[in-house]
N, C-alpha and C positions, 0 to 999 in steps of 0.2 A: 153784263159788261157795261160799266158807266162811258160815254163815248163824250163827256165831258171833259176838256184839255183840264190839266193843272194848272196853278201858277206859272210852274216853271216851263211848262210844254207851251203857253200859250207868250212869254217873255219869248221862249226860243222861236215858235214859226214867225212872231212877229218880226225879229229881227231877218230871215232867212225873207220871207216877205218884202221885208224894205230892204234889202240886196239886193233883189232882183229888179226890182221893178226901178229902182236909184243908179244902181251900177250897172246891170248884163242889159237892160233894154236899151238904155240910152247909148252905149255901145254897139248895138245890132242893126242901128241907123244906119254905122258907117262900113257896115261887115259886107261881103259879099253874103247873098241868101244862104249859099251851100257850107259856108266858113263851118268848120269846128274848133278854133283853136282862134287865142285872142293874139294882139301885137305882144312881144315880150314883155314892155316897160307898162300895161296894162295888167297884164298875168298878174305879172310880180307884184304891183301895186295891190291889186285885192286879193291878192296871196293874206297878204302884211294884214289888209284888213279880218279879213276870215283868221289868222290865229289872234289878231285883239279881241276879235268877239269870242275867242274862245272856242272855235269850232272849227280847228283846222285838222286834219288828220282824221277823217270819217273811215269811221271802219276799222282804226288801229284801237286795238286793245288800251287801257289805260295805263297799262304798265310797261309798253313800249311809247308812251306818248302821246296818246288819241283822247280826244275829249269823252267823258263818263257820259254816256248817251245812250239810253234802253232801247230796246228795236222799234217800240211803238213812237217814242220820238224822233228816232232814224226816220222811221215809217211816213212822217207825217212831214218830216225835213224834204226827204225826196219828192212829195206831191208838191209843194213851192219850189224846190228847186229847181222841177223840168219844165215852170211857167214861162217858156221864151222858147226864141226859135229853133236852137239846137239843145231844146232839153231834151231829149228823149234819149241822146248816144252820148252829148257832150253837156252833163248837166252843170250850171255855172261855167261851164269850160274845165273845171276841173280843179278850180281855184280853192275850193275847201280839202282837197288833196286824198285821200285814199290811201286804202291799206293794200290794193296790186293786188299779185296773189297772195291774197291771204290763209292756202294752205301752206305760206312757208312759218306760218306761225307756230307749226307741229313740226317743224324742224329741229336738226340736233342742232347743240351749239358752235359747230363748228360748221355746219352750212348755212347758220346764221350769220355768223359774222360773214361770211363770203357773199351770202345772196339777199339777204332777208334785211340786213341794214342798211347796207348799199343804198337798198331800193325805196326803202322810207325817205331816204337821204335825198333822193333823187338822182343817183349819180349811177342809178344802172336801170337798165327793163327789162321786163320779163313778158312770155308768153306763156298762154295756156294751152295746151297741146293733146286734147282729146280727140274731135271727130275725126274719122276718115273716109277715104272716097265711098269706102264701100257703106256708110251711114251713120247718120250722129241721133236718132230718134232712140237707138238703144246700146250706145257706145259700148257696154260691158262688152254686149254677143257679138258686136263689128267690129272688134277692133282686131284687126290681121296684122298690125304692125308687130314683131317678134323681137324679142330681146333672148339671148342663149349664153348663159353665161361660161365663160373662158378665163381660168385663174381668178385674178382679182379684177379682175375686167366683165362687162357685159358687152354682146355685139349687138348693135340694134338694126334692125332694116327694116325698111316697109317706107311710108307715108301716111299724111296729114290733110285736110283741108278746111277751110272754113277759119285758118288760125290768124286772129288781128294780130298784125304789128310784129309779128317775128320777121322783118326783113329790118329793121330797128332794136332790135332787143339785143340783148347781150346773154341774156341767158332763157330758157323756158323749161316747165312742167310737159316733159312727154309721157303720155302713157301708152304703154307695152305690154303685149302680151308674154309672160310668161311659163303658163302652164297654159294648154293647148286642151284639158278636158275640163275645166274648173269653173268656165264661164265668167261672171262677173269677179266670183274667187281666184282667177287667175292672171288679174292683170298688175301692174305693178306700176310707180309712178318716179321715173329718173329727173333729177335737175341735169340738163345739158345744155351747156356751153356751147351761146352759135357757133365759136369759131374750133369747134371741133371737127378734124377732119371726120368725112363722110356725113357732113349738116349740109345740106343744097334747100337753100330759098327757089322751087324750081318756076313759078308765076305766080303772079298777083291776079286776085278775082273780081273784078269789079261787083256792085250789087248796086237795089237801089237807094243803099244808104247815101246821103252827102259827103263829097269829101273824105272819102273812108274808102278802105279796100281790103281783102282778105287776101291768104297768101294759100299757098301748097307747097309741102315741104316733103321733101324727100331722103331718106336715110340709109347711105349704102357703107354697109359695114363698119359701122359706126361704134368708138369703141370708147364706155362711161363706165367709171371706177364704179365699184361695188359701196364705196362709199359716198356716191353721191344718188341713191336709197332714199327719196323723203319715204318715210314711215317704214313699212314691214314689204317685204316682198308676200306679193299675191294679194297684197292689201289695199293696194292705190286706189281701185275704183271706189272705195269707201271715202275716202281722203276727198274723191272731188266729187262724189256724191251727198253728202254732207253739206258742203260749200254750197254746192250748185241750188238744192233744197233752198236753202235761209236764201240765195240773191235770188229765188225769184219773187220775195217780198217786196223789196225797192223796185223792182223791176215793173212790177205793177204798179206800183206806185209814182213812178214815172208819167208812165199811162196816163192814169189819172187826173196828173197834173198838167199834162198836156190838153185832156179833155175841159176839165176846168177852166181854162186858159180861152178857149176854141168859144166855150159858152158866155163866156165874160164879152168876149169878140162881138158874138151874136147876139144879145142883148142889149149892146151900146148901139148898135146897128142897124137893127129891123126896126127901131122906134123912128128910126129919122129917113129911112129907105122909101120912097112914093114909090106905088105903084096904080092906077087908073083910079088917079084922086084919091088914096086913103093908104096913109102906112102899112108897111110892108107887113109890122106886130099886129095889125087888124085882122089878117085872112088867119080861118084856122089852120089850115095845112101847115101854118108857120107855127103857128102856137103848138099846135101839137107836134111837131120837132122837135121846139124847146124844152116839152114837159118830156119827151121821151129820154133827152140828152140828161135830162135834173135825173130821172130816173135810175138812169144807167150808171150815173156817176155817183149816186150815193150808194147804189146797190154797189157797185167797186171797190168804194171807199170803206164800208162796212166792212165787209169780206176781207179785206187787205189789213185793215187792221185788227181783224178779231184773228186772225195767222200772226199776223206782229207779236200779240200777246200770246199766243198759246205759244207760240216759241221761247217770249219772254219768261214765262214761268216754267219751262225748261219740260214742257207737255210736248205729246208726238202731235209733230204739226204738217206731217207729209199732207193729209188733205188738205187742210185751208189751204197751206201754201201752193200747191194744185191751182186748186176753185180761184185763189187770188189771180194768180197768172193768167187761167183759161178767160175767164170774167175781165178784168182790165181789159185785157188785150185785144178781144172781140170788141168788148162795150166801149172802149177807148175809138177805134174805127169806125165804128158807128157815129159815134158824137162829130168827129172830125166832117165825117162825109154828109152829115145833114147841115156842119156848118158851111163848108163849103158850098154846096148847093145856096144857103139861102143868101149868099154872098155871092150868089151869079158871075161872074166871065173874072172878076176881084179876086172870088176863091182860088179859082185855078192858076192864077199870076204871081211871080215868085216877089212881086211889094208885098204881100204877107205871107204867114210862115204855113199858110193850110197845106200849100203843096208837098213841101217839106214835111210837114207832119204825118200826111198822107201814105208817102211814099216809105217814109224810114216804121209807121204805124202799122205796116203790112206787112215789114220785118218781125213786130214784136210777135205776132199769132206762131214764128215758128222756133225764131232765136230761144234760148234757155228752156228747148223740150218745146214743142208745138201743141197748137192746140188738141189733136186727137190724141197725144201720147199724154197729157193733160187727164182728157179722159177716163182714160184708160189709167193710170196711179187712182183717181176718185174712185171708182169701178170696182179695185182690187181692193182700197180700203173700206169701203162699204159694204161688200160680198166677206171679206176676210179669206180663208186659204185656201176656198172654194175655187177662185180665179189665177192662185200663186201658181 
């Protein structure tokens, strides 16, 4: 694998680069620590600039709009773009713009024009609607929430939790059980409409993300045309299984760039830090931190992009994208907590972003499949159908 940028990979993180560090820093001065979301007339303004440069619409296909970007350059956009204090949940704030859910891209055309351009548009939002109480580490076999179909109708009941931003959305991806022996074959994936009756937003879940909250939702006798079906009935868990696979590429990648960030931190730092007459970069304890953090972050970095490309050439890339996930997210935590440490009673103070990092960094080992359930896909792809 040549791990040498192009041309063109190396014009693009430079500019994604000088965004960050020109526009989203110099804005975080005046932000509260926990902020995810910028003033309006700021948004907007590096809205404007991210489609000049050509890169606004990440993640949208090129033939609904979205700039021609391989995943290994996605891959390498996300490690710069999570360089600030809310990169890891709110990368740039959100300013280079996204494709939402982007299983409505396998939608027909006619819940396209309803939900899918809408939402490009910005004029609508959507949720993603898998876990539930009873567990999200292996959604296909937890999920109790039942769909029964009646005429042209489906009835749906059960619940949700863990699901951002469905008390704002206008519409979400729920999935439903509707065969009862078929296991991950039996679940199916409805667009429904908040303002359906029998949709109840029933509490908000704090966690210790920033500024962020999850909801539980509730569905009693909840009743969704048969034609609003994204894909095949019994088919859904494939629909967000699929999806879920490829983001936990950036998702590491995030990580990483956080890590990055945290190291650049400590390096400007420990050179100038006295401690009992001699900089702080003198003792080894410190040194060998730093060499552990370099360590950890190339080994991430590797691993994440060699999943980028095996996806890019259209290869099975369930393991790396695994190994990506499990690796960042651990070694990511890592990095953080030894920079915090060598940033003594500073690290843990919310004038820098380590706390914040910290805090929302120990979400990443569970958010999109945890680190044991991680694992355990490596496991069964290595063993093969020995473990299935």
């Amino acid at each position: 694998m040549n791990l040498e940028l192009t041309e063109e990979q190396d014009m693009i993180i430079g500019m994604v680069r000088k965004f960050v560090r020109e526009e989203i820093l110099p804005l975080e001065l005046d932000l509260d620590p926990d902020a995810d979301e910028l003033e309006r007339d700021d948004r907007e303004r590096l809205i404007e600039k991210t489609k000049a440069m050509g890169l606004y619409g990440l993640d949208i296909p090129p033939e609904y709009g979205g700039p021609e970007i391989d995943l290994v350059t996605r891959t390498l956009m996300a490690v710069e773009m999570a360089q600030h204090r809310a990169g890891l949940y709110s990368p740039c704030y959100g300013t280079f713009g996204g494709a939402g859910l982007a299983q409505l891209f396998e939608a027909t055309d006619s819940q396209k024009e309803k939900y899918l351009y809408p939402t490009l548009r910005g004029e609508k939002r959507g949720f993603f609607g898998l876990s539930e109480p009873s567990g999200g580490s292996d959604p296909a076999r937890a999920i109790q929430t039942k769909a029964v179909r009646e005429g042209d109708d489906w009835v749906i009941n059960g619940s949700k939790l863990w699901i951002s931003g469905a008390d704002r959305a206008n519409f979400g991806l729920v999935f439903a059980r509707t065969d009862s022996d078929k296991g991950r074959n039996g679940v199916t994936c409805f667009i429904v409409d908040t303002d359906t009756p029998g949709f109840h937003v029933r509490r908000v879940v704090h966690t210790l993300r920033s500024a962020h909250y999850a909801t539980e939702l509730q569905f009693v006798d909840m009743r969704v045309p048969d034609e609003n079906i994204l894909g095949e009935v019994n088919k859904g868990f494939a629909i967000a299984n699929d999806r879920l696979t490829r983001q936990r590429i950036p998702y590491a990648a995030g990580c990483i760039g956080v890590a990055i960030k945290a190291q650049e931190m400590a390096l400007e730092y420990v050179p100038q830090r006295e401690t009992f007459g001699a900089p702080l970069s003198s003792r080894q304890a410190i040194q060998w931190m730093l060499v552990d953090n370099e360590i950890d972050i190339k080994q991430s970095l590797w691993i994440t992009v060699e999943a980028a490309a095996k996806a890019e050439r259209g290869e099975n890339f369930r393991k790396e994208a695994a190994m990506a996930k499990l690796v960042a997210t651990e070694a990511g935590g890592r990095v953080v907590d030894r920079c915090m440490q060598m940033f003594g009673g500073l690290g843990v103070a919310k004038d820098l972003p380590f706390e914040r990092w910290f805090r929302e960094m120990r979400i990443r080992r569970i958010g999109e499949g945890p680190s044991e359930v991680q694992r355990h896909v490596i496991a069964r792809e290595i063993l093969g159908a020995s473990l299935r």
